[in-house]
Every structure is written in C-alpha cells, then in structure tokens.
C-alpha positions, 0 to 999 in steps of 0.5 A: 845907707851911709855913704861909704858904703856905697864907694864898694861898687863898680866905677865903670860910669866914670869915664877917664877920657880926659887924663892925658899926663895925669900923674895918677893911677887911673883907679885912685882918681875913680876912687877920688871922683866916686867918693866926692860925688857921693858925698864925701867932702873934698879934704875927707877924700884926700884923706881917703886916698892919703891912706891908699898911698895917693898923695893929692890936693883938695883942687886936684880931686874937684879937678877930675870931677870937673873934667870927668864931665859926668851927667845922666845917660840918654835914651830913656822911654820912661813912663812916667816923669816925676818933674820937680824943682828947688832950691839950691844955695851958691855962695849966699845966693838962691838958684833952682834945681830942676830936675826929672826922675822916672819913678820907676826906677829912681833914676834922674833923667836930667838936672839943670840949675838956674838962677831963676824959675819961669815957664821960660826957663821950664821950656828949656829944660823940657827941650834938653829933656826930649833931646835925651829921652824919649818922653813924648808918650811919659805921663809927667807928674807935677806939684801945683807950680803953674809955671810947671804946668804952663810949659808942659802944656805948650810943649804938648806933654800929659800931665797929671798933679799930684803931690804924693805916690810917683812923684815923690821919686824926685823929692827923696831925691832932693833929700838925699841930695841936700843931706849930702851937700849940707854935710860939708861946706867946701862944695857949693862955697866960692864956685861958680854956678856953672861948677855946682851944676857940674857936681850936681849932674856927677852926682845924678849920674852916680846916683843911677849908677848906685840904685 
C-alpha cells in the first residue's frame, strides 16, 4: 500500500511531551513526525505541510522526530520471536540492524543498530529485549547465523532454525524498511549513527501503530 495512504490513520502513538514553545500547531507536527517516519522524505513533507498552510524547514521536521523519542511499546509476552539482523548503511559506512518481531502479529518488539555484529553485541540486545518483554517461554526463530544461536543459548532462551514461515515476519519487514530508506537520500546521509538508530526505532513504533 503506498505510503501516503497510510498518513489517514490516527496519531495517537506520537507523544508531543516534549514541545515546550513550539511555534507549531500540535496536529502539524503529528503530521510532520507521521508523514517522515513513513517514509515520506524530509524536503517531501515540507512540502506536504507547506500545502496545509505550515511553513517549516526540513531541520525542524527531523527536530521533532528526534525529540519525539519514539520506540516500540513494552510488555509484549509473544510466543514466538522472529530474530534477525542486517544490514544498514550510514554515510558510506556498514552497521547492522538487529531487530525482534512477533510473527503473529507483525509488530517490532525491538530494533537496535550497531556498528558490528558479535555474539557480544547479540547478548546485549537479548538483555534490553527481556527488560521490554516477557520472552522467557517465546520460541526464538533464527537464520544459521551462530553468533545468533550462541547468545541465545547462553542467555537460556529456545530456539528453533528456521529459515522460511514465521520468521520471515522480520525479513518483509527489512524490506519494507530498506524500500523506504532507499527512497530518499536525505535520511541516513550526514547523520550520526545514534540519529539513524533513532528514526529507525520511530519507524518501528509507527510501524505497529499502522498494522
């Protein structure tokens, strides 16, 4: 479904708690914060807002997605986790995406971003997973990456290799993420690692809010 399709639905999952003596109407920057998270290029929902009678810069609209601190909500007890990573490019350079999904419901239970990939780096990301949601009983669903099987068996969790049915969940996904990111160059260009990782657990929380 194209994206702008998508902008129709409710905005409720965007928590405005940060503006203080923004010059903006609340809904304009909802919109603002909605429409780039969905995929919608900085200058593209300039112009969006430009036709709604809001006059703002392309630095204020990646401003409010970045105050706006947005990430996928807690206190999930899935069944099964889709866990999987790839990756991602910042400025020229390769990092690695990891990210959880229940596949039942297609919703990201958490995304991180790291500059390499290691069983170390696994185990922290299956910490801040557990701190989130319950998963102590889920079924975790991997590739043949051992590093992946590695930190799970350490941290006590099931799991099951598989590389087609449930966990695909996480890999349409990562396309749908990477359409999306390849779709214009103004958003993982001249950032910091930490401002991509940012955008991309805003677009995990919106993309629950839109399944």
């Amino acid at each position: 479904m194209p994206e702008i399709a998508r902008l129709t639905g409710h905005r409720d999952w965007i928590d405005l708690d940060f503006v203080e003596r923004e010059r903006t109407p609340e809904p304009a920057m909802a919109l603002g914060i909605q429409s780039h998270v969905a995929g919608l290029s900085l200058s593209n929902t300039v112009e969006l807002l430009d036709c709604l009678g809001v006059q703002r810069s392309r630095k204020a609209v990646h401003d409010w997605v970045q105050k706006a601190d947005l990430q996928p909500e807690s206190g999930r007890s899935p069944n099964q986790v889709a866990l999987d990573e790839t990756v991602i490019r910042i400025n020229d350079q390769q990092f690695w995406l990891y990210a959880a999904a229940d596949p039942a419901t297609n919703e990201l239970l958490h995304v991180r971003l790291f500059s390499t990939t290691t069983t170390a780096l696994t185990e922290i990301f299956l910490r801040e997973l557990r701190q989130k949601h319950d998963v102590e009983t889920a079924v975790f669903l991997v590739d043949g990456a051992q590093h992946l099987q590695t930190a799970l068996q350490r941290a006590g969790l099931r799991f099951q290799m598989r590389r087609h049915g449930n966990r695909n969940a996480v890999e349409r996904i990562f396309r749908e993420l990477k359409r999306r990111t390849s779709s214009f160059s103004n958003c993982f260009s001249h950032v910091e690692p930490k401002t991509a990782e940012n955008w991309l657990q805003s677009f995990a929380r919106w993309h629950n809010a839109a399944n």
